[in-house]
C-alpha positions as CSV (number, residue, x, y, z in Angstrom):
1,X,0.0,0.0,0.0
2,X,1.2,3.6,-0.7
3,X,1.3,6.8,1.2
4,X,-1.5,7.7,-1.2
5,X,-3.9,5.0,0.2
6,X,-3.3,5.5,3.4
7,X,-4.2,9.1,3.5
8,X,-7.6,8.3,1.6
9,X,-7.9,5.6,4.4
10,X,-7.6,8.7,6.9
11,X,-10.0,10.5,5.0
12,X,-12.7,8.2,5.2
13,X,-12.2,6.9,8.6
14,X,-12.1,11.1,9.2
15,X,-15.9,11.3,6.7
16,X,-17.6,8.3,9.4
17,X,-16.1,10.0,12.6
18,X,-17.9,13.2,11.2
19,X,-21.0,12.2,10.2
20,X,-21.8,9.4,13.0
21,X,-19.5,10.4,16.0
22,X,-17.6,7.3,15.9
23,X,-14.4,6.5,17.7
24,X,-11.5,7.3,15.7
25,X,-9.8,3.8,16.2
26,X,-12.9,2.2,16.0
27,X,-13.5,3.8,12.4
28,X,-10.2,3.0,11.1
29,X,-10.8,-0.7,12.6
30,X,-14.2,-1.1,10.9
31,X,-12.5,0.7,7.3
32,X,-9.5,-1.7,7.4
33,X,-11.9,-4.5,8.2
34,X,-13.7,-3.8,5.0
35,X,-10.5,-3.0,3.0
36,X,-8.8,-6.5,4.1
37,X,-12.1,-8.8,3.6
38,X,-12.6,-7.2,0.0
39,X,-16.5,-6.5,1.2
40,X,-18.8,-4.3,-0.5
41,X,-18.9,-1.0,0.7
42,X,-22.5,-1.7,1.1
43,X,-21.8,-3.9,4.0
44,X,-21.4,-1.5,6.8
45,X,-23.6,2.0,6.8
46,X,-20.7,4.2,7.2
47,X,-19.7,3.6,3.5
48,X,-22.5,3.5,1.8
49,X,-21.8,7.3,1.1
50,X,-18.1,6.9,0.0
51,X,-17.5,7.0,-3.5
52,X,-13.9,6.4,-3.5
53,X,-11.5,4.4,-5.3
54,X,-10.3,3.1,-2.0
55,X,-12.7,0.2,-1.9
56,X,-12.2,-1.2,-5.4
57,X,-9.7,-3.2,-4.6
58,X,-8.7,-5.3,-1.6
59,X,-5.7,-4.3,0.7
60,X,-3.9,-4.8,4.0
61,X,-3.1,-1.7,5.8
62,X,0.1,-2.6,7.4
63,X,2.9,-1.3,9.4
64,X,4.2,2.4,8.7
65,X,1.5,2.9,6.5
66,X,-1.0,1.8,9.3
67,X,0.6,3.9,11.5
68,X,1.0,7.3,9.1
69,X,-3.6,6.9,8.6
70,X,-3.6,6.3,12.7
71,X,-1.4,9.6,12.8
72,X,-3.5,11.4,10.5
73,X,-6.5,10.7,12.0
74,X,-5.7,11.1,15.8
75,X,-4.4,14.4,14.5
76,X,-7.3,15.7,12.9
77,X,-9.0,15.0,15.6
78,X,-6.9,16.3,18.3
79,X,-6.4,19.8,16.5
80,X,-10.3,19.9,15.2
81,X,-10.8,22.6,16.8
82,X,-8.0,24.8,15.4
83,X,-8.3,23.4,12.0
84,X,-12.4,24.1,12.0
85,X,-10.8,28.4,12.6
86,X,-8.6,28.3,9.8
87,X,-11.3,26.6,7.5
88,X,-13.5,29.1,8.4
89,X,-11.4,32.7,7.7
């Protein structure tokens, strides 16, 4: 897996923890779960929405990579605040 995946991994972990309150692990859990078992987006409610290229094929989110999407979204998370002011200037 690429850099490149792993961010859109941290994106839509980051689109479920916004639009159902989820816990951040837990979201990243349940994406990689899909991503690894090749399921349908369909099969959890979080993705029906996603429209991304990320669950077209079937991947394992490992080491750094794992840990660069965890970073990314603990981050965003942790700074959501301060990133919400910026967006909104």
């Amino acid at each position: 897996m690429s850099r490149r995946q792993a961010r859109e991994v941290a994106l839509q972990a980051l689109y479920q923890i916004d639009i159902s309150g989820t816990d951040p692990l837990l979201a990243l859990d349940l994406l990689l779960e899909i991503l690894q078992r090749g399921l349908p987006a369909d099969d959890l409610s979080f993705a029906r929405h996603s429209g991304s290229a990320v669950f077209q094929e079937q991947f394992v989110l490992e080491g750094e990579d794992r840990d660069f999407a965890l970073d990314l979204v603990t981050g965003t998370v942790r700074h959501l605040e301060q990133i919400d002011g910026l967006l909104g200037q």
